[in-house]
C-alpha distance (Angstrom), angle and dihedral (degrees) to the residues before:
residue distance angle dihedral
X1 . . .
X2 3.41 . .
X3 3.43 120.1 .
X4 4.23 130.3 -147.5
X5 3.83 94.1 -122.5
X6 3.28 90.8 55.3
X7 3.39 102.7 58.9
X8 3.84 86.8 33.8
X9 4.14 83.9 59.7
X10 3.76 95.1 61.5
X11 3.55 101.4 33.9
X12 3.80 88.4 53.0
X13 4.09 85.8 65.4
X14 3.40 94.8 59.5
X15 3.81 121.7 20.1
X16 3.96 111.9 75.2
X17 3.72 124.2 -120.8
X18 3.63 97.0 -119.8
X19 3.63 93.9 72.5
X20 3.48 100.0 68.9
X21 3.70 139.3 49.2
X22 3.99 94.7 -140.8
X23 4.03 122.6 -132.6
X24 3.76 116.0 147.4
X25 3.51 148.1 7.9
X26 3.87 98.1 -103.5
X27 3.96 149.6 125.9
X28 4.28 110.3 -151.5
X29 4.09 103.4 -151.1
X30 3.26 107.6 158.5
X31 4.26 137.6 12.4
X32 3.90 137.7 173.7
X33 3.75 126.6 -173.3
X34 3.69 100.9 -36.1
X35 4.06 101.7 -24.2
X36 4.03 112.8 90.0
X37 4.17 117.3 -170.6
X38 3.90 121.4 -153.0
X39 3.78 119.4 -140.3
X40 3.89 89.8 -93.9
X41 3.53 85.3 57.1
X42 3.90 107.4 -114.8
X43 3.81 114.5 138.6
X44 4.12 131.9 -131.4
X45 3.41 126.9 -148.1
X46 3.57 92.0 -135.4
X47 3.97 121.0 -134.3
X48 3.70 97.4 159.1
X49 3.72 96.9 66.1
X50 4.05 88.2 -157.7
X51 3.92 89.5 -55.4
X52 4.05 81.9 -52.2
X53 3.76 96.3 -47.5
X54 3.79 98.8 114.3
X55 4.07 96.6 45.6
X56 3.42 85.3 139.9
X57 3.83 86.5 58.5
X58 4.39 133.7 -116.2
X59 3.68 109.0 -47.0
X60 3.38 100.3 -15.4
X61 4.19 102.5 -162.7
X62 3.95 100.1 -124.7
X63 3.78 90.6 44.1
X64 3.77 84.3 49.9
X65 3.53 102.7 47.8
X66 4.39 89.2 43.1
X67 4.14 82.8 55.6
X68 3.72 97.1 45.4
X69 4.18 87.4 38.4
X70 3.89 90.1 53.2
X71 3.88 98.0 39.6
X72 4.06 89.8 61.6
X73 3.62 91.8 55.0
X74 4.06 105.5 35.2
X75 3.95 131.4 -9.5
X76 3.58 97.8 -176.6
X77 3.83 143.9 -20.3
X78 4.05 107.9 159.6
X79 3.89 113.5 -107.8
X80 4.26 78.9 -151.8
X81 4.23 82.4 87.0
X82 4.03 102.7 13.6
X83 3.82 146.1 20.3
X84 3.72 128.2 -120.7
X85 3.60 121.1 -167.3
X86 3.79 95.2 -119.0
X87 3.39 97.1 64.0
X88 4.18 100.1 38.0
X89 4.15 85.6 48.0
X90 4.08 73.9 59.8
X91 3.62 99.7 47.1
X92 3.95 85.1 54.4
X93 3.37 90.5 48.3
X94 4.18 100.2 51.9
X95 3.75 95.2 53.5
X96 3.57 86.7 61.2
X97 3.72 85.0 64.8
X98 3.73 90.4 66.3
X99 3.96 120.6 127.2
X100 4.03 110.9 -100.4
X101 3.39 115.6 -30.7
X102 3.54 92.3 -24.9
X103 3.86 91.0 125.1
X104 3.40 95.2 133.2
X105 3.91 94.5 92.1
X106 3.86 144.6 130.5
X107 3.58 134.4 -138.7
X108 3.51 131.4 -150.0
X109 4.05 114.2 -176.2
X110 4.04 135.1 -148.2
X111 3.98 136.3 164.6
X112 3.86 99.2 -105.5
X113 3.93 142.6 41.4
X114 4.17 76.9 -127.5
X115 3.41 92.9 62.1
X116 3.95 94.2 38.2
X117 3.86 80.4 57.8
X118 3.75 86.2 57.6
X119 3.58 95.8 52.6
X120 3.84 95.0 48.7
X121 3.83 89.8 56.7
X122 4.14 94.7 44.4
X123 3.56 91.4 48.4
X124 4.00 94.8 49.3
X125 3.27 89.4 43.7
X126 3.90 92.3 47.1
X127 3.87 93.9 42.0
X128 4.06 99.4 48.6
X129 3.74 90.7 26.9
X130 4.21 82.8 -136.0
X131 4.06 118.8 127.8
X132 3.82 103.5 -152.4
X133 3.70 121.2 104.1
X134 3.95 127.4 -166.8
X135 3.85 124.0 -157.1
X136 3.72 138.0 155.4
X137 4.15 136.2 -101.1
X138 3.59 99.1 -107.5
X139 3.54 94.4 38.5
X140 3.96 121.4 143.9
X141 3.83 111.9 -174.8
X142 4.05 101.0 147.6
X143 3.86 146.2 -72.8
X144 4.13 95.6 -90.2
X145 4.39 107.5 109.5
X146 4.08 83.8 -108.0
X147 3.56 99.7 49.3
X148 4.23 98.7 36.1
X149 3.82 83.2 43.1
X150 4.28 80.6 57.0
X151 4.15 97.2 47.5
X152 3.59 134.6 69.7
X153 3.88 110.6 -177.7
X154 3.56 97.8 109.2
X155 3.44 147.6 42.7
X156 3.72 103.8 -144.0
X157 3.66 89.6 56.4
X158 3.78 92.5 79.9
X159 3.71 96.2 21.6
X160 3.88 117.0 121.9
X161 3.52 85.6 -21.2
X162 3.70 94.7 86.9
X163 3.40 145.8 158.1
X164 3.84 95.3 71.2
X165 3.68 119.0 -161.7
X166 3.79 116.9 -68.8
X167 3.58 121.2 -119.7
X168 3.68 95.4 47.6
X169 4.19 122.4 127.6
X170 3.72 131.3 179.2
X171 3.55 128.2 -152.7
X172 4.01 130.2 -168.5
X173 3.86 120.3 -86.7
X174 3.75 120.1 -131.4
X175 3.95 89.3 -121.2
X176 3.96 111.2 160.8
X177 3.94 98.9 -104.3
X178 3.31 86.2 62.7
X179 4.17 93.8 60.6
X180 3.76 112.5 94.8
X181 4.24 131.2 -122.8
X182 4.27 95.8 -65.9
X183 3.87 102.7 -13.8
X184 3.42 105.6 148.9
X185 4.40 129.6 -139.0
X186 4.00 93.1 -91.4
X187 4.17 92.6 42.8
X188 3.93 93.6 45.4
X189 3.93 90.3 46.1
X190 3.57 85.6 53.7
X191 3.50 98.2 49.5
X192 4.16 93.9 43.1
X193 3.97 88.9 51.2
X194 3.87 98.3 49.5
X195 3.91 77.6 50.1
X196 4.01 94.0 49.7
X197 4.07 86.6 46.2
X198 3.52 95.0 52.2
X199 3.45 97.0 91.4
X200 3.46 104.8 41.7
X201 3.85 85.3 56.9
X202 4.11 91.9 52.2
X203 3.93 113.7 28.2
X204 3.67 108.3 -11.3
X205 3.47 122.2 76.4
X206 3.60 120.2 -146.5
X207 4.13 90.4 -147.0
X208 3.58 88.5 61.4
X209 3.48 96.8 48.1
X210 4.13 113.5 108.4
X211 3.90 100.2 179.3
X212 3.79 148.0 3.2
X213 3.20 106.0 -145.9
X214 4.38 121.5 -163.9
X215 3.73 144.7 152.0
X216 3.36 97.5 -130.4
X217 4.07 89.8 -146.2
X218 3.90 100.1 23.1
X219 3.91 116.4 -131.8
X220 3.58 118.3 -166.5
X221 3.74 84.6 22.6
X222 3.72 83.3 80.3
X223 4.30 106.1 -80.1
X224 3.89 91.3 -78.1
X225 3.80 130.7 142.6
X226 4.22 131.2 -169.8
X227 3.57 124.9 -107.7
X228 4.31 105.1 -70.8
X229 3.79 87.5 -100.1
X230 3.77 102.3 48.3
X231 4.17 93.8 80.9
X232 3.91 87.8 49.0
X233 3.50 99.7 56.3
X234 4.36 87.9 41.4
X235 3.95 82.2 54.9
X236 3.34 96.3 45.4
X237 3.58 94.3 58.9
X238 3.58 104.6 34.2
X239 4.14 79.1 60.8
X240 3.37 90.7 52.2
X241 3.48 95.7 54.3
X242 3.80 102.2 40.0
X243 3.79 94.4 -108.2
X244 3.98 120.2 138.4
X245 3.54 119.4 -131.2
X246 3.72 122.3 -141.9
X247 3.68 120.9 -169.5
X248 4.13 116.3 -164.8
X249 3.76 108.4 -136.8
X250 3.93 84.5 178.5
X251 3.86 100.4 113.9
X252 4.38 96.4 15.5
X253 3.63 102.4 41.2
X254 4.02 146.7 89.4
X255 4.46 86.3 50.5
X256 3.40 100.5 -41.7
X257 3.65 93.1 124.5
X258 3.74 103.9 37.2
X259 3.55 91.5 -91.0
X260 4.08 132.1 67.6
X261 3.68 89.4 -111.2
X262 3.53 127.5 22.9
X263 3.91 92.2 -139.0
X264 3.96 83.9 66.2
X265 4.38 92.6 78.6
X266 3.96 81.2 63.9
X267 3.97 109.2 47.8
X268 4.01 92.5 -126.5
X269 3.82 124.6 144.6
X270 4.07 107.2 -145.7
X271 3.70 119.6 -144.9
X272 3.81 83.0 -149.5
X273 3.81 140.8 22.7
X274 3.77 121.8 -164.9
X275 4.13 108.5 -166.2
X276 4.05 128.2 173.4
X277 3.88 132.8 127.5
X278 4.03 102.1 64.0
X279 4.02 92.8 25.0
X280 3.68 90.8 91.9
X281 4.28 96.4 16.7
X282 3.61 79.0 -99.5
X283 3.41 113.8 -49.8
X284 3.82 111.5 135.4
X285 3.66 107.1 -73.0
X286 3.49 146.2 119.6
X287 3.64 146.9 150.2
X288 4.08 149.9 -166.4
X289 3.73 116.0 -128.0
X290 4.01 115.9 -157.6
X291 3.65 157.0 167.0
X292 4.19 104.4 -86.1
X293 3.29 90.3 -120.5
X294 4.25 97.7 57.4
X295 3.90 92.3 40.1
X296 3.68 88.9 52.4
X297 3.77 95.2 49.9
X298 3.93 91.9 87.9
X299 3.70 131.4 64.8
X300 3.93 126.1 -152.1
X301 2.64 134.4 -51.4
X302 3.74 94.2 31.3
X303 3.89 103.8 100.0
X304 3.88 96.2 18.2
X305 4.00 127.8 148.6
X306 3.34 129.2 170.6
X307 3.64 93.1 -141.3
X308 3.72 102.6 34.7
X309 4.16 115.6 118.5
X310 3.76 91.2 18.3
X311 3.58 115.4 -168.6
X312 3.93 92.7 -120.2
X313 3.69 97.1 43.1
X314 4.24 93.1 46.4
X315 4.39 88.7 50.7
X316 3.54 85.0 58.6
X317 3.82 94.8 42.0
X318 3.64 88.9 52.3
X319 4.02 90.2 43.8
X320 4.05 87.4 48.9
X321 3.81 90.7 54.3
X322 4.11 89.7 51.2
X323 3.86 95.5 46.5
X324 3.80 88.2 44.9
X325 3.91 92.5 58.4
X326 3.39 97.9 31.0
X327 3.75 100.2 54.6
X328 4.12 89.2 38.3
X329 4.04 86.5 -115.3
X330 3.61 95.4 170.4
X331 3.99 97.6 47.2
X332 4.16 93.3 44.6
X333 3.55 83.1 50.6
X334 3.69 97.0 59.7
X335 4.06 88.5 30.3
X336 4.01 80.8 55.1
X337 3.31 103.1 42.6
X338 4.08 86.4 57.5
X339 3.80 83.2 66.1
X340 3.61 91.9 48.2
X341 3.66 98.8 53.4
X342 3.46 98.3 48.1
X343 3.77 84.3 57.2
X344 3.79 100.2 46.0
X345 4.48 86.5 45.8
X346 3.31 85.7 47.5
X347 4.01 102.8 53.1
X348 4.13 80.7 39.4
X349 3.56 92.3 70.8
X350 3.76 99.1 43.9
X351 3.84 97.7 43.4
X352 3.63 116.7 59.0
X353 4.06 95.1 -155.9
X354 3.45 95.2 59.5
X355 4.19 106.7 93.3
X356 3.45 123.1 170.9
X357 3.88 128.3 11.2
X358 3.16 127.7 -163.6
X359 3.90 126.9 176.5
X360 4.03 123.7 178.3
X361 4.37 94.6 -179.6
X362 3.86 103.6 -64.3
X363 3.66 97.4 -13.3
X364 3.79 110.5 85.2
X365 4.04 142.8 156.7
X366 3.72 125.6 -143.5
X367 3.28 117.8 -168.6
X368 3.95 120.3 -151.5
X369 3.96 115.0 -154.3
X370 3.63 133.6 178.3
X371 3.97 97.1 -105.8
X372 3.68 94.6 -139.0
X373 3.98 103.1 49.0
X374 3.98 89.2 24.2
X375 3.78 86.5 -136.8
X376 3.78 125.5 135.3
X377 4.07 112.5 -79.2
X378 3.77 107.2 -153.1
X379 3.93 91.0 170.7
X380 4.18 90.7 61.5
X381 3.74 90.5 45.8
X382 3.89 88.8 53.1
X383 3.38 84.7 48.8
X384 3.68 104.9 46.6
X385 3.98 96.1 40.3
X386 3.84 85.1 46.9
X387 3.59 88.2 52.2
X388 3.76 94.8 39.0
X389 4.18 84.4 53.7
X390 3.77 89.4 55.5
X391 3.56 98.0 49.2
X392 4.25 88.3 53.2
X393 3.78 99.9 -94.5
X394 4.00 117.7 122.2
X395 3.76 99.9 -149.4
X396 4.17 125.6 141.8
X397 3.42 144.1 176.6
X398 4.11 143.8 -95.5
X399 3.45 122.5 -151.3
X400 3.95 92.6 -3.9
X401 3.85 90.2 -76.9
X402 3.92 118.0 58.4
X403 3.51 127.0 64.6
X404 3.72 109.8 -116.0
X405 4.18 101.4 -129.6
X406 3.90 108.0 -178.0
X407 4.17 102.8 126.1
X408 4.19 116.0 174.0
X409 3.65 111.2 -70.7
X410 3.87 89.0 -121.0
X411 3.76 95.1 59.1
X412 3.59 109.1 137.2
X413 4.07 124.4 -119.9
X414 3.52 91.6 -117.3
X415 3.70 93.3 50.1
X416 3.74 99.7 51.8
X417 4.02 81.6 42.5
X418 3.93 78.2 65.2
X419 3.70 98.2 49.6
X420 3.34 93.2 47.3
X421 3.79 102.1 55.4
X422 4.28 89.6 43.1
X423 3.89 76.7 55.9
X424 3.55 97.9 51.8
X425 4.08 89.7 42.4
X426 3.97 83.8 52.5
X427 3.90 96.9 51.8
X428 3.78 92.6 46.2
X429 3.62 89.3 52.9
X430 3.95 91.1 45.8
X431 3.92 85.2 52.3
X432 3.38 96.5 47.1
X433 4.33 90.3 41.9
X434 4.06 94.8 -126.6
X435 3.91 96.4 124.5
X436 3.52 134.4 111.9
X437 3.53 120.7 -103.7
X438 3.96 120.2 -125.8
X439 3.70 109.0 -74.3
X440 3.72 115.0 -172.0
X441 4.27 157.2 91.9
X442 4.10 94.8 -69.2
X443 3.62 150.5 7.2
X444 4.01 110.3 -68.4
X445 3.69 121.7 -111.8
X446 4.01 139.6 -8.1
């Protein structure tokens, strides 16, 4: 049989370290629904989900069958020069997608939520003919010079690799540890926004401002959302100053959060949508959705890839979309995630290194703090997802200190039942300090 270090040992020759965001010692060979197998044959109760790129779960049968169906008629001829009728049937499809009666959209598609990012930033800056672009600290919105140029959740994403793109301005996130002793939602959102407008009212002026860009419920920024009437006030003025806003569904979309889009828990209307990851159960896909009149403020070549809206990738994008509605995806995720949070609260008040918890349906951070400075304790989350790993449960970490909970949206009851009582076993041996510590090639996590 093979074995995981074995494969581990020859990769490790050839693949570079830049590529990956390291956690364990394992080879994935195999998965179905929510239960992956490594080459040595141990199984995972998965609650990663492929960093939410499988939500419809590991070779789901009618995404299968649309692949293999596809693949015997045409692998690939680029959509860059001609249609096919897979991936215009899709097309149709996404503008369906649009907020409200907002039907009226475009799509333009590409291989990677990076290169989605791109497009949202060309096409604001093409549509208002403005340069500046606004994101958040704690922002993930891809790898590509646009879209690292966008985020701020990690400092080896502008390390060495620097200059960054001009143009490009971050403002703080309304993340909990920034909420004060007994400030309330509306006082906190108040705070946060005179905090966003600063800038605008001392270097940055709103007129030359193309696009705000947020993730309405930020992802690798550790699964945390504002108060419900932060976003409002951020649309509000980005209206009122003729600036698009662009929310990147990439990580928090297609159900993850209990609703289709994660922008839907805040009652805003995007000007633009960037999607990828679970759009095609993670084949390489993903798009920008927008008003008509944005998406057709470009010519060709401007957002061309030769690749982009592959045949293969846009059957099982139209598959994912079926087995979503069919199967009621979005509503057992928030029916799910119910369960979930009741565990997660629960485990909060009987461990006293588990902080904040956050849960948005299946789609949750929980944050790990040292109990008595209350700060973040990246060595017990190494240690507890580590453990967790051991025990067969695929769980990692954000920001070194919250547990990253985002498990297929097809998981069954009785399997998240599972996960949750290995979890349990694995905080009362944390408590009680008889775990293993982290054994393997590298340091764990971001």
């Amino acid at each position: 049989m093979v074995e995981n270090n074995d494969v581990l040992n020859q990769e490790e020759q050839h693949f570079a370290g830049a590529g990956r965001v390291y956690y364990f010692d394992v080879v994935l060979d195999s998965g179905k629904g929510a239960i992956l197998k490594d080459v040595a044959g141990n199984e995972y109760i998965d609650l990663l989900a492929s960093a939410s790129a499988t939500n419809t779960g590991h070779a789901h049968p009618k995404i299968v069958k649309a692949i293999q169906d596809q693949a015997e008629k045409l692998v690939h001829y680029t959509a860059a020069y001609f249609a096919t009728s897979t991936e215009a049937k899709l097309a149709s499809e996404l503008v369906k997608l649009a907020p409200g009666d907002e039907k009226d959209g475009m799509v333009v598609f590409g291989n990677s939520g990076s290169d989605a990012n791109d497009a949202v930033i060309k096409f604001a800056r093409g549509y208002t003919g403005r340069t500046n672009v606004v994101s958040f600290v704690g922002a993930y919105h891809g790898s590509t010079y646009g879209s690292i140029s966008a985020s701020a959740v990690s400092l080896n994403m502008s390390r060495k690799i620097g200059p960054l793109l001009p143009g490009f301005y971050k403002v703080p996130f309304p993340s909990p540890d920034k909420r004060l002793p007994g400030e309330n939602d509306e006082a906190f959102s108040e705070r946060m926004f005179a905090a966003f407008k600063e800038p605008f009212e001392n270097y940055l002026p709103a007129e030359e401002t193309a696009v705000i860009m947020i993730e309405a419920i930020q992802g690798d920024g550790g699964i945390m959302a504002p108060p419900a009437g932060y976003w409002q006030k951020v649309a509000d003025f980005a209206h009122d100053h003729g600036i698009l806003l662009a929310v990147d569904e990439v990580n928090q979309g297609y159900g993850r959060t209990g609703k289709f889009w994660a922008f839907e828990h805040f009652g805003i209307h995007p000007d633009l949508i960037a999607m990828g990851k679970s759009m095609a159960s993670g084949l390489p896909l993903s798009a920008v959705l927008g008003r008509r009149e944005i998406m057709q403020s470009l010519d060709a070549p401007a957002n061309v890839y030769t690749t982009a809206g592959n045949v293969i990738s846009a059957a099982s994008a139209l598959a994912t979309l079926d087995v979503i509605k069919s199967e009621k995806l979005v509503e057992r995720s928030a029916e799910l995630g119910k369960f979930a949070k009741q565990f997660f609260e629960k485990e909060q008040a009987t461990f006293d290194f588990i902080g904040d918890v956050r849960l948005y349906g299946l789609n949750g951070g929980i944050d790990i703090i040292d109990p008595e400075t209350g700060l973040g304790d990246e060595q017990g989350t190494n240690t507890i997802i580590y453990n967790l790993f051991k025990n067969g449960v695929l769980m990692i970490s954000l920001r070194g200190n919250t547990l990253r909970f985002q498990p297929p949206l097809v998981i069954k009851k009785e399997e998240l039942q599972q996960a949750f009582d290995v979890i349990h076993k694995v905080f009362a041996g944390y408590q009680a300090g008889e775990l293993l510590e982290p054994n393997g090639r590298h340091h764990i996590g971001w």
